[in-house]
C-alpha positions as CSV (number, residue, x, y, z in Angstrom):
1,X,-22.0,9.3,-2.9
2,X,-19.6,7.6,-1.1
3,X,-19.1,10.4,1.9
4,X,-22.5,9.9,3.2
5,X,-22.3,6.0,3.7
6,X,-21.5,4.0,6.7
7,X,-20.2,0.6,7.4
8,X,-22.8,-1.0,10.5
9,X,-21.0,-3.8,12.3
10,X,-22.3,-6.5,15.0
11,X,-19.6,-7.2,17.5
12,X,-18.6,-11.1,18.7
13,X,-17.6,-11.8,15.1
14,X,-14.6,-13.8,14.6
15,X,-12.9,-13.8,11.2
16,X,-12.4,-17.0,9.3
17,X,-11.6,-17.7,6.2
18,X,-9.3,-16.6,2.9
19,X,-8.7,-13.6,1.6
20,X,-7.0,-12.3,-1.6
21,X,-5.3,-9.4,-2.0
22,X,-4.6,-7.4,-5.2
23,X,-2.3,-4.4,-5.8
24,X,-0.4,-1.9,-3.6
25,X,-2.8,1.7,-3.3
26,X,1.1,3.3,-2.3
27,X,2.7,1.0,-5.4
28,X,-0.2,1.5,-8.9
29,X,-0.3,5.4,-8.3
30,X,3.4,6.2,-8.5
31,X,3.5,3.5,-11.2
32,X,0.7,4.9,-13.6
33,X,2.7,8.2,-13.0
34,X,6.2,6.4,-14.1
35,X,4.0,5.5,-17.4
36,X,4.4,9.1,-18.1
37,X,8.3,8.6,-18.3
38,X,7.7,6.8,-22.1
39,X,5.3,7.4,-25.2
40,X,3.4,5.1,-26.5
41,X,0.9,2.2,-24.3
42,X,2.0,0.6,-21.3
43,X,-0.1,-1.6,-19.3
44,X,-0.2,-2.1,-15.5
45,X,-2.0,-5.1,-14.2
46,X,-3.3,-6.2,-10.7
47,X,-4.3,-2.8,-9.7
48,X,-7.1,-2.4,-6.7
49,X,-10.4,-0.9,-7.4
50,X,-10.6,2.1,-5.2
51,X,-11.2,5.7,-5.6
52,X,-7.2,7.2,-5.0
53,X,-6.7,5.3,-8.7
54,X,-9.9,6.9,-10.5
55,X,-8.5,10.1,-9.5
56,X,-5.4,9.3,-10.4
57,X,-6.6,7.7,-13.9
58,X,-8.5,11.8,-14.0
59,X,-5.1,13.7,-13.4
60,X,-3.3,11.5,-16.5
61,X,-6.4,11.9,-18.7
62,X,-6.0,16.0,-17.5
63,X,-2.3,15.4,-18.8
64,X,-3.4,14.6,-22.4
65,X,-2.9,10.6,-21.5
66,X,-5.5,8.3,-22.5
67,X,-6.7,6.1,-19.7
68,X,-8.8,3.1,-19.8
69,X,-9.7,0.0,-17.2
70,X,-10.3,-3.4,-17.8
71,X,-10.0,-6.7,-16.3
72,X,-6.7,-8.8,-15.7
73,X,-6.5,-12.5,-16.7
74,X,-6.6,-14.7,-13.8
75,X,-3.9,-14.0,-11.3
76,X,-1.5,-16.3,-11.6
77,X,1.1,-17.8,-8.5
78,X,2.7,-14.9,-6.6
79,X,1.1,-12.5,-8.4
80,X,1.6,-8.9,-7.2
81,X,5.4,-9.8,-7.6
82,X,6.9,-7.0,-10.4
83,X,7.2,-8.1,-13.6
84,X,10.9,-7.5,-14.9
85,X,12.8,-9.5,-17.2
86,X,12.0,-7.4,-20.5
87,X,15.0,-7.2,-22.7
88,X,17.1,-4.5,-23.4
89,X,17.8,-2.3,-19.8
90,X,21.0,-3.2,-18.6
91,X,20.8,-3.1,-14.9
92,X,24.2,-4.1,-12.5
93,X,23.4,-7.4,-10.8
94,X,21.2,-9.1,-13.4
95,X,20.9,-10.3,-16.7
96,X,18.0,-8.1,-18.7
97,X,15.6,-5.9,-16.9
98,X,16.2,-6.7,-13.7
99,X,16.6,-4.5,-10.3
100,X,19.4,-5.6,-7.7
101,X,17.5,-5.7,-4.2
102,X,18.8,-5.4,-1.2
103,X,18.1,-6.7,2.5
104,X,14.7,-5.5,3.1
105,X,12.9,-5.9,-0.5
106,X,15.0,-7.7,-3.0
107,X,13.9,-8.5,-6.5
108,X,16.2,-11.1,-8.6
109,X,16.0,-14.1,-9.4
110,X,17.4,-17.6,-8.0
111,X,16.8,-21.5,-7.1
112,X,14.1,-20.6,-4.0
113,X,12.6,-18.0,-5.8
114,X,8.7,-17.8,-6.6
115,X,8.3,-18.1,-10.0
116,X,6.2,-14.9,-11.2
117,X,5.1,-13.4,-14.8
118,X,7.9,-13.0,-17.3
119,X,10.5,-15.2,-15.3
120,X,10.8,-12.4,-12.6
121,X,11.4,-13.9,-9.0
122,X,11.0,-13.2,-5.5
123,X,13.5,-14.3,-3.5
124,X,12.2,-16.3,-0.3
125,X,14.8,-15.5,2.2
126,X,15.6,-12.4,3.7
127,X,15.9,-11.2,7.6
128,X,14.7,-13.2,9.8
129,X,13.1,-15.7,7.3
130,X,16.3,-17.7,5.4
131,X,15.2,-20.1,2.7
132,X,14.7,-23.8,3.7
133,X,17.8,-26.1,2.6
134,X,15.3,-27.5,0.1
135,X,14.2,-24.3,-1.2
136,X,10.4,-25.5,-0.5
137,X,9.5,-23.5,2.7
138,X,10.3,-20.7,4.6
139,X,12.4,-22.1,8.2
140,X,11.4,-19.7,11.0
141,X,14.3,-19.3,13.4
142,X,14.1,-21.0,17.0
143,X,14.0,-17.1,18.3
144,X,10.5,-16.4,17.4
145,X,8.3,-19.8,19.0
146,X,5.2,-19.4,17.3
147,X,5.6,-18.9,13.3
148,X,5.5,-22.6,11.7
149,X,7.1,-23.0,9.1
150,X,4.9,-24.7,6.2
151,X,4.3,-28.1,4.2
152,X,6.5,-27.6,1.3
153,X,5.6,-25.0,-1.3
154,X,2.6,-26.3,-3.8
155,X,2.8,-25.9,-7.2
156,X,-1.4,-25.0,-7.4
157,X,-2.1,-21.6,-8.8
158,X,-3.2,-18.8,-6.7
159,X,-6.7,-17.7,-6.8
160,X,-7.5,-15.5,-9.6
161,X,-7.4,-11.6,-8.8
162,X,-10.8,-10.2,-7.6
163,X,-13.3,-8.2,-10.1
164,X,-13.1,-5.1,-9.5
165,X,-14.4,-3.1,-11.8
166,X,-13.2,0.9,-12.2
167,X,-15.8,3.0,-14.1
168,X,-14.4,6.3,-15.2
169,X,-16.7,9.3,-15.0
170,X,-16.4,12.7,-14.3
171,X,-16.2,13.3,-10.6
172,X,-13.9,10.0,-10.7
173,X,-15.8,8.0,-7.8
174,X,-16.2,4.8,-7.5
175,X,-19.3,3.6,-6.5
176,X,-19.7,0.6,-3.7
177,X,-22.7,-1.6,-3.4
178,X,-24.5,-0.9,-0.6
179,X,-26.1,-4.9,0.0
180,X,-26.8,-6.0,3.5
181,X,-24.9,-8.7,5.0
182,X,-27.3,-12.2,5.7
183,X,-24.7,-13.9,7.8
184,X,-25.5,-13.7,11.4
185,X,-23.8,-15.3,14.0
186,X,-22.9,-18.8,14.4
187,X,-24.1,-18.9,10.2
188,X,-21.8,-20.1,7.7
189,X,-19.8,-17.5,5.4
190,X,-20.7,-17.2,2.1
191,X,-17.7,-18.9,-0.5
192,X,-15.3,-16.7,-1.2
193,X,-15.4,-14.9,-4.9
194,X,-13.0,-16.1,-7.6
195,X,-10.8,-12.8,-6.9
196,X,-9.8,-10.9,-10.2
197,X,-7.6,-7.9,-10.4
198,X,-7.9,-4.8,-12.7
199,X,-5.8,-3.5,-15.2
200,X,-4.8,0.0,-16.4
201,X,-4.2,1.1,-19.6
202,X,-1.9,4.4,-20.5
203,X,-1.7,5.8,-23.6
204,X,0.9,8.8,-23.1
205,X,1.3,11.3,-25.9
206,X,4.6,12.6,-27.4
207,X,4.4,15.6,-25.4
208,X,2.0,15.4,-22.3
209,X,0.5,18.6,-20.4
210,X,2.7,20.0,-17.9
211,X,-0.3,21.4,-15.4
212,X,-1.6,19.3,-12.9
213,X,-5.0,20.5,-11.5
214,X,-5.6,21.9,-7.9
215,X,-8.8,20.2,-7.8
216,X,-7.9,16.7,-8.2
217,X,-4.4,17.1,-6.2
218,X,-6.2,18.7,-3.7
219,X,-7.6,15.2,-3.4
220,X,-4.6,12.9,-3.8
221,X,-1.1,13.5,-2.4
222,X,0.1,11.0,-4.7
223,X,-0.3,13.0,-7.8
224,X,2.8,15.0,-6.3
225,X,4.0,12.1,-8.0
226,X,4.2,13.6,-11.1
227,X,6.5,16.2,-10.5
228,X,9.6,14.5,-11.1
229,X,8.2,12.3,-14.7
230,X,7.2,15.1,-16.4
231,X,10.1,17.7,-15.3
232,X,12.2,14.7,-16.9
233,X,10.0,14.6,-20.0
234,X,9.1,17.9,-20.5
235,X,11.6,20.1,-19.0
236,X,8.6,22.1,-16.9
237,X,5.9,21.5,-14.8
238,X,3.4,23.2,-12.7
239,X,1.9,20.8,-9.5
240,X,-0.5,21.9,-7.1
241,X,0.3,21.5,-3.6
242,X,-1.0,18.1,-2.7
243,X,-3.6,17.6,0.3
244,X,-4.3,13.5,0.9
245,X,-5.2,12.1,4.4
246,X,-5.1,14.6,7.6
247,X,-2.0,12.5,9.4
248,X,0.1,15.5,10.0
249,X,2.7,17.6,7.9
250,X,4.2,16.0,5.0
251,X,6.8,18.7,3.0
252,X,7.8,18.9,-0.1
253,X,11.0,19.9,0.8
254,X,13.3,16.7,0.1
255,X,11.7,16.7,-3.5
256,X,12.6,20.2,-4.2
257,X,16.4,19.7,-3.0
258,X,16.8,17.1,-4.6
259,X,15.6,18.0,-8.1
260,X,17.5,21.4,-7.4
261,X,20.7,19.0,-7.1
262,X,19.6,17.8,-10.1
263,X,19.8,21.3,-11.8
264,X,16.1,21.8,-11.7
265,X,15.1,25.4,-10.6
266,X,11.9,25.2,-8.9
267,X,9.4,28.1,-7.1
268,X,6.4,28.5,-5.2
269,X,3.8,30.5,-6.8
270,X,-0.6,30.6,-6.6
271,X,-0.4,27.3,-4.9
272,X,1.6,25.5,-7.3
273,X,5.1,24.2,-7.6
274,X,6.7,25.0,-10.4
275,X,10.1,23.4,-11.7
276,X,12.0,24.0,-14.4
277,X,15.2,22.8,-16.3
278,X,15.7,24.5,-20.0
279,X,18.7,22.7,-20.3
280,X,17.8,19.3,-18.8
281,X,18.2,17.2,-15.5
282,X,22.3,16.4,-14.6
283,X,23.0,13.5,-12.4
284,X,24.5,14.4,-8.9
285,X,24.8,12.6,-5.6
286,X,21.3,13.3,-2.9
287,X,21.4,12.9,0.3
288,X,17.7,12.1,2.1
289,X,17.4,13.7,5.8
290,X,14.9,11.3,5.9
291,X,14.4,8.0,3.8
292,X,10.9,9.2,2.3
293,X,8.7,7.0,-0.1
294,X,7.4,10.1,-2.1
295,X,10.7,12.0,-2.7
296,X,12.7,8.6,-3.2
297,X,10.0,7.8,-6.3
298,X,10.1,11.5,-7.7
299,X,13.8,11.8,-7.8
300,X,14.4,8.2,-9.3
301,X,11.8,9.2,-11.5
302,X,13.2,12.0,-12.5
303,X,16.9,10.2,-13.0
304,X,16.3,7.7,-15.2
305,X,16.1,10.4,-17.9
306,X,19.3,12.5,-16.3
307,X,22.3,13.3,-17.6
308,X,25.0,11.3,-16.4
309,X,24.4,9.1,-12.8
310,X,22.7,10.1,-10.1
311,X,23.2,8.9,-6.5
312,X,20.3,8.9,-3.6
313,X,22.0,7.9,0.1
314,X,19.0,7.2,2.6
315,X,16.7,6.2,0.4
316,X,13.7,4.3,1.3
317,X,13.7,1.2,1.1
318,X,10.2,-0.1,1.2
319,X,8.6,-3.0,-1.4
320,X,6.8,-0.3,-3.3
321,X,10.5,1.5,-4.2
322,X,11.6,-1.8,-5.6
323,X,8.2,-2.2,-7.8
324,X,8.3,1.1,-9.4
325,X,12.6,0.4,-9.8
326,X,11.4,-3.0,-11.6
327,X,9.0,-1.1,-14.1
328,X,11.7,1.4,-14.7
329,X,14.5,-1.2,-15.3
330,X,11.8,-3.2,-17.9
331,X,11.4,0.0,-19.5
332,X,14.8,0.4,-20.4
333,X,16.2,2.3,-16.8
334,X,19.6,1.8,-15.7
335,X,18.9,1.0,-11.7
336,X,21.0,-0.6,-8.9
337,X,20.3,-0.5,-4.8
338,X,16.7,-1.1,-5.3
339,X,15.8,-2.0,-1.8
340,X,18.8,-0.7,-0.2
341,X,19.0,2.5,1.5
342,X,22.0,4.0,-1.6
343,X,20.4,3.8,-4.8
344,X,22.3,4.3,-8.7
345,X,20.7,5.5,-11.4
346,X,22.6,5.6,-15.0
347,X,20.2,8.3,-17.3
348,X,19.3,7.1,-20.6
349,X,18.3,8.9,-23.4
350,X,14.7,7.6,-23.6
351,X,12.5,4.7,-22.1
352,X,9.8,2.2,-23.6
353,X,6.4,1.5,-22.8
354,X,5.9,-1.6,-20.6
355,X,3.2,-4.3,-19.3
356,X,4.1,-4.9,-15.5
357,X,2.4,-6.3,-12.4
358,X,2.0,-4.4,-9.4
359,X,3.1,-5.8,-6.2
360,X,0.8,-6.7,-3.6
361,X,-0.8,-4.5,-0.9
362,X,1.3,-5.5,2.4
363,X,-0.7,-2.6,4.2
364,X,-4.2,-4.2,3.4
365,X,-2.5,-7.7,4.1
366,X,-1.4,-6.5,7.6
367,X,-4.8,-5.3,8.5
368,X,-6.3,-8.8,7.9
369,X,-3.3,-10.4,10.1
370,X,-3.9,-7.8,13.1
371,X,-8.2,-8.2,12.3
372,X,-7.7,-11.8,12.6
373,X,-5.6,-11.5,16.0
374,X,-8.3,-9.4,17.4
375,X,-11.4,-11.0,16.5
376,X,-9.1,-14.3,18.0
377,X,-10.0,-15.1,14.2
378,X,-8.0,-17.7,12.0
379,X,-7.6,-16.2,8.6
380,X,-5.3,-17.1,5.4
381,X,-4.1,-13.9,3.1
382,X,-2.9,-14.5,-0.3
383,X,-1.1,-12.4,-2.6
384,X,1.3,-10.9,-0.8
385,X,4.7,-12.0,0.3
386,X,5.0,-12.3,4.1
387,X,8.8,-11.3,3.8
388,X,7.4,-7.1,3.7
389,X,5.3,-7.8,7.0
390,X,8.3,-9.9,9.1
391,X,8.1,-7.0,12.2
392,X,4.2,-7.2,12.2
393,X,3.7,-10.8,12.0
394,X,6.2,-10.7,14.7
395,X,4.2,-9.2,16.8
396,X,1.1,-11.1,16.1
397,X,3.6,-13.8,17.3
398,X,4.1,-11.7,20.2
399,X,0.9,-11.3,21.2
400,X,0.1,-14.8,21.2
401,X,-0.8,-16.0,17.4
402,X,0.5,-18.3,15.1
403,X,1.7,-17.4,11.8
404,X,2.2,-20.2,8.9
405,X,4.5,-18.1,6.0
406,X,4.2,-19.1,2.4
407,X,6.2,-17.6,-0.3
408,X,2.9,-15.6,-1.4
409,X,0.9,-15.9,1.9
410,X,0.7,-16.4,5.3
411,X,-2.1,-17.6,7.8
412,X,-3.0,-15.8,11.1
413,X,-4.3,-17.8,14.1
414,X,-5.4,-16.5,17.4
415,X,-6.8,-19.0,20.0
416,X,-6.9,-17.0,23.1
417,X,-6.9,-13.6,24.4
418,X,-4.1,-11.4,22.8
419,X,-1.1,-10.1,25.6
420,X,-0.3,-6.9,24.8
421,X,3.1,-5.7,23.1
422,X,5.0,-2.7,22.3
423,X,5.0,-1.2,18.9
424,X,7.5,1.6,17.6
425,X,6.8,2.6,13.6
426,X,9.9,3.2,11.4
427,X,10.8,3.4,7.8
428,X,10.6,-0.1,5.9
429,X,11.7,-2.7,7.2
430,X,10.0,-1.3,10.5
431,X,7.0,-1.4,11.4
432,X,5.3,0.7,9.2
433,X,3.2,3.4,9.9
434,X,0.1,3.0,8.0
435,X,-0.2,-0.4,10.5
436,X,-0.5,1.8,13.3
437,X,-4.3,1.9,13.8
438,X,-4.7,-1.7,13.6
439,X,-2.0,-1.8,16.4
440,X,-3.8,0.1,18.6
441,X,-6.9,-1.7,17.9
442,X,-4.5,-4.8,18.8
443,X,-3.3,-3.4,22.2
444,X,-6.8,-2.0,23.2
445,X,-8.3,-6.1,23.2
446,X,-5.1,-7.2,24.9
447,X,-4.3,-8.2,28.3
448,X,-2.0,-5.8,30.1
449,X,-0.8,-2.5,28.8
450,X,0.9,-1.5,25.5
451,X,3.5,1.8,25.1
452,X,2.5,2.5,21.1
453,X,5.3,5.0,19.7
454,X,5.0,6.9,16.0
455,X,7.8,8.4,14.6
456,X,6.4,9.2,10.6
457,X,3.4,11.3,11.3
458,X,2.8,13.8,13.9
459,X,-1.0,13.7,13.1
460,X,-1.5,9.8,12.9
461,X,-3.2,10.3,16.6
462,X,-6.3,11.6,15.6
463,X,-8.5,8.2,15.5
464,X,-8.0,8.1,18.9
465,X,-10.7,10.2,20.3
466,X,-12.7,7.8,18.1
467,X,-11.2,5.0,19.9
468,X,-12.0,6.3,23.0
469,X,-15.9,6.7,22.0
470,X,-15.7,2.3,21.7
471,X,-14.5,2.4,25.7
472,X,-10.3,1.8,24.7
473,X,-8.3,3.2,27.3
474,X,-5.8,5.3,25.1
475,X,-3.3,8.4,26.5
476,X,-1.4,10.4,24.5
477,X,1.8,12.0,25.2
478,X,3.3,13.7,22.2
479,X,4.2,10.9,19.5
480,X,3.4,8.5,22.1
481,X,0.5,6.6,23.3
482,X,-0.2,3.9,26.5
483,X,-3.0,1.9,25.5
484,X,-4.3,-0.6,28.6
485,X,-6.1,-3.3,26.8
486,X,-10.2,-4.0,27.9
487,X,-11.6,-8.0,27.2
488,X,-14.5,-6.0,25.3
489,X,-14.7,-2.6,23.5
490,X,-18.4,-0.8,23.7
491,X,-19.9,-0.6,20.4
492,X,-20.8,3.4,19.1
493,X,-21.2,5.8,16.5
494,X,-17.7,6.8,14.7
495,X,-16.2,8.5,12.7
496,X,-13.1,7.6,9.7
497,X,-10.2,10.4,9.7
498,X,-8.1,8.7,7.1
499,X,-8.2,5.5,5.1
500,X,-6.4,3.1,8.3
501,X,-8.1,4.8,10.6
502,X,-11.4,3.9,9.5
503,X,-10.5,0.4,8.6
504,X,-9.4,0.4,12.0
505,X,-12.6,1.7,13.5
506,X,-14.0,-1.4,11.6
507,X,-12.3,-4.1,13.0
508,X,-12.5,-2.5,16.5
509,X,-16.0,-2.9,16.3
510,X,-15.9,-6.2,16.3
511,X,-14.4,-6.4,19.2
512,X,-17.1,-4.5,20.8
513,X,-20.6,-5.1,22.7
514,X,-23.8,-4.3,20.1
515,X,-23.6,-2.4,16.7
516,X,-20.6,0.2,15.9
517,X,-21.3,2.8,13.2
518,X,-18.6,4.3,10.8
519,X,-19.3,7.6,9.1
520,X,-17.0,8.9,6.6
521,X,-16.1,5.5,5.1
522,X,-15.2,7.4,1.7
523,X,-11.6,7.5,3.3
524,X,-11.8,3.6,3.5
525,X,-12.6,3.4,-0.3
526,X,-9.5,5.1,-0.9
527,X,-7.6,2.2,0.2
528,X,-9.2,-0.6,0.6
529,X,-11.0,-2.7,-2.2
530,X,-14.3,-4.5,-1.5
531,X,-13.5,-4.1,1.9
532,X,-17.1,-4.9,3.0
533,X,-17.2,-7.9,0.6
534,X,-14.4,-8.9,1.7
535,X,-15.6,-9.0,5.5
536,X,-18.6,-10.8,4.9
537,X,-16.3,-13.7,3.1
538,X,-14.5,-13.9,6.6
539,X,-18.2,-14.1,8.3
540,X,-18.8,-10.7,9.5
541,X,-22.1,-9.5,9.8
542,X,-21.9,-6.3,8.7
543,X,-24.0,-3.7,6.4
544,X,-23.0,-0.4,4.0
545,X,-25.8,2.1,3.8
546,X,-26.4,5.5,3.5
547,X,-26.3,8.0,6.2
548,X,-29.2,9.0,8.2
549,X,-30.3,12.4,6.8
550,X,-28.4,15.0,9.2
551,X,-31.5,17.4,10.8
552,X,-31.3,20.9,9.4
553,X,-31.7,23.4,11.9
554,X,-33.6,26.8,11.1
555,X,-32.1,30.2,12.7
């Protein structure tokens, strides 16, 4: 099993290469849940391989939905962008199914945009990265020295999605290889894999179950997810009280206001939340005390099939709201403000089944921009636009790299020692939270001392005692950390606490003297696909194995 496996890595690596990566973790699980919104098959393509969608794939199958995986056709350029453009959903500020974006993540189409699946687009503008007069490049402004701007934009396909391939069974794992690296030091990397995606198929049934099991939400905050889809759908539900990564209190509170706005009358009872509307959800205006992800996707969720028009002020804004917005709008959803912190939703009587592309993983992509930064690394990342990472490239840029932006990737190049920066996480378009390990991973390799501030989790602190066990120089003060950066980390035995974290641990350790040991990498399998693979394609030399057998003591 994948709990009692660690991840063995040699430090002095420096990562070089490409790397290709496939589907949002935070964007496939909230949109195999907006599958449950329509009857009949949809399809959602470029989805990782890792254990949070399993589990997920287990609570629709638990829901009476039939759920297979299978492999994607080659990716093609830009993939990971939504696919919209379907016929039929009227949406304000575009012709078909189309979702007006805003500032920080906008999806429509026009003359600089990347050309995706089904004639969708991707703008290549936005803050801080405007569109070249030519439409060919993105021109960094002469503020931030450092980010080039690229040749102009090639017309060559991207690499194919990696194969990754998802076998249900029934304690919904996924199983790694455990191979041993043979690049050492100094030895070339082996070519990098033709990367393929994976594919989910959803066949939902008239009328899906209304129960979703403690065991697997227990395992996957996500599932929470469902709450708002099948209230919409079925007019009851009963969720367990979700459990997910130990990074501090995460209430269910703005969910349950705002479906109670909604005229849904929801209790607390064994565990569960249940919710109820006899006589159907009414559209009313929301207000967010604070723009969440999770309550932003349930109550859109649960909108599209409202009565009348529902308004959400402070919603979040982040690239994964605009995804699932696009999937609703192909599926017949009447959306506006994707992307913008007011979002309008017109309810329709009923939705179609869709084929859409999820949108690339900016979270795994960061993690390869700050690995590459540490390991003074030069490393390309496809798949994702660099437009959702502009305040972490930033300070990559900051601390001394260079970043070349293309519409769908972006290289990372570190010649020297990195100087160590400030970093303060906030909702989309800040810098977001999830990023924070690598950050301090960043500041402890730097030269001079870093003030590290979180603001979404109360718990995302935990790693650092782990930190400290590699010789960083971390002290914590509330939702604050100093970090005073070391030219080498000391290589030991650690532990994962949630899926950055141990990603984090990882790439610290190869900034360390000798061999660093992560336990618990079943929390890195949750987001991060072929993560080891994937390392030993940048030259890392680095090993998965089990566990040493823990010694049993006799009383």
């Amino acid at each position: 099993m994948a709990d009692v496996d660690v991840i063995r890595v040699s430090g002095g690596a420096r990562l070089a290469g490409e790397v290709h990566v496939v589907g949002a973790k935070n964007s496939a699980l909230k949109l195999m849940a907006a599958a449950l919104l329509a009857p009949g098959r949809s399809v959602i393509t470029n989805v990782p391989r890792i254990t949070d969608i399993a589990i997920m794939g287990e609570v629709l199958r638990r829901l009476g939905c039939e759920v297979t995986f299978g492999d994607d056709h080659p990716a093609p350029a830009g993939a990971g962008g939504p696919v919209a453009g379907g016929a039929g959903a009227q949406v304000p500020g575009g012709a078909g199914a189309q979702v007006t974006g805003g500032a920080g993540a906008p999806v429509t189409g026009g003359t600089a945009a990347a050309a995706l699946p089904d004639g969708a687009g991707l703008p290549l503008g936005g803050p801080g990265l405007p569109v070249s007069a030519s439409g060919s490049g993105l021109v960094v402004p002469p503020t931030r020295p450092g980010l080039v701007a690229p040749p102009a934009a090639s017309d060559t396909p991207a690499p194919p999605a990696r194969d990754i391939a998802v076998t249900p069974a029934s304690d919904v794992a996924v199983s790694p290889a455990r191979e041993i690296a043979t690049v050492g030091p100094g030895g070339a990397a082996p070519p990098v894999p033709p990367p393929r995606s994976r594919s989910v198929t959803i066949d939902v049934p008239d009328a899906p179950g209304t129960e979703a099991d403690y065991d697997l939400v227990r395992r996957l905050r996500a599932s929470i997810c469902v709450l708002g889809p099948l209230l919409a759908r079925r007019g009851y539900v009963r969720v367990a009280h979700p459990g997910g990564d130990a990074i501090g209190s995460r209430g269910l509170d703005m969910h349950v206001a705002g479906l109670a706005r909604m005229g849904a009358e929801i209790s607390g009872e064994h565990g569960f939340v249940v919710a109820s509307a006899p006589k159907g959800l009414r559209g009313g205006t929301i207000w967010l005390d604070f723009p969440s992800v999770g309550a932003t996707e349930n109550l859109v969720m649960a909108a599209v099939l409202a009565d009348g028009v529902t308004v959400i002020d402070n919603a979040a804004r982040e690239p994964e709201i605009v995804d699932i917005c696009a999937m609703l709008a192909d599926m017949g959803a009447r959306i506006s403000g994707a992307g913008t912190s007011t979002i309008r939703i017109e309810g329709v009587d009923a939705l179609r089944p869709v084929r859409h592309a999820c949108v690339g993983d900016r979270i795994v992509a960061g993690t390869w921009a700050f690995a590459a930064a540490m390991t003074r690394g030069d490393v390309t990342v496809t798949g994702v636009s660099p437009r959702f990472l502009e305040i972490a490239l930033d300070k990559v840029v900051s601390a001394g790299g260079l970043v070349e932006s293309r519409p769908d990737a972006f290289r990372v190049r570190m010649d020297r020692r990195p100087t160590a920066v400030d970093v303060v996480t906030l909702p989309f378009p800040g810098f977001a939270t999830d990023l924070l390990p690598m950050a301090i991973g960043l500041a402890s390799v730097s030269e001079g001392a870093s003030l590290v501030t979180e603001n979404i989790f109360d718990g995302r602190f935990m790693f650092v005692n782990e930190m400290a066990r590699l010789g960083a120089d971390i002290r914590t003060d509330g939702h604050h950390a100093v970090v005073r950066g070391r030219e080498r980390l000391s290589g030991a035995p650690v532990r994962a606490t949630d899926i950055r974290a141990g990603a984090g641990l990882v790439i610290a350790g190869l900034c360390a003297d000798g061999v660093t040991e992560v336990s618990q990498v079943h929390h890195i399998d949750r987001g991060y696909p072929d993560f080891v693979s994937d390392l030993r394609c940048l030259g890392v030399p680095v090993e998965r194995a089990l566990a040493p057998e823990e010694p049993a003591f006799a009383l």
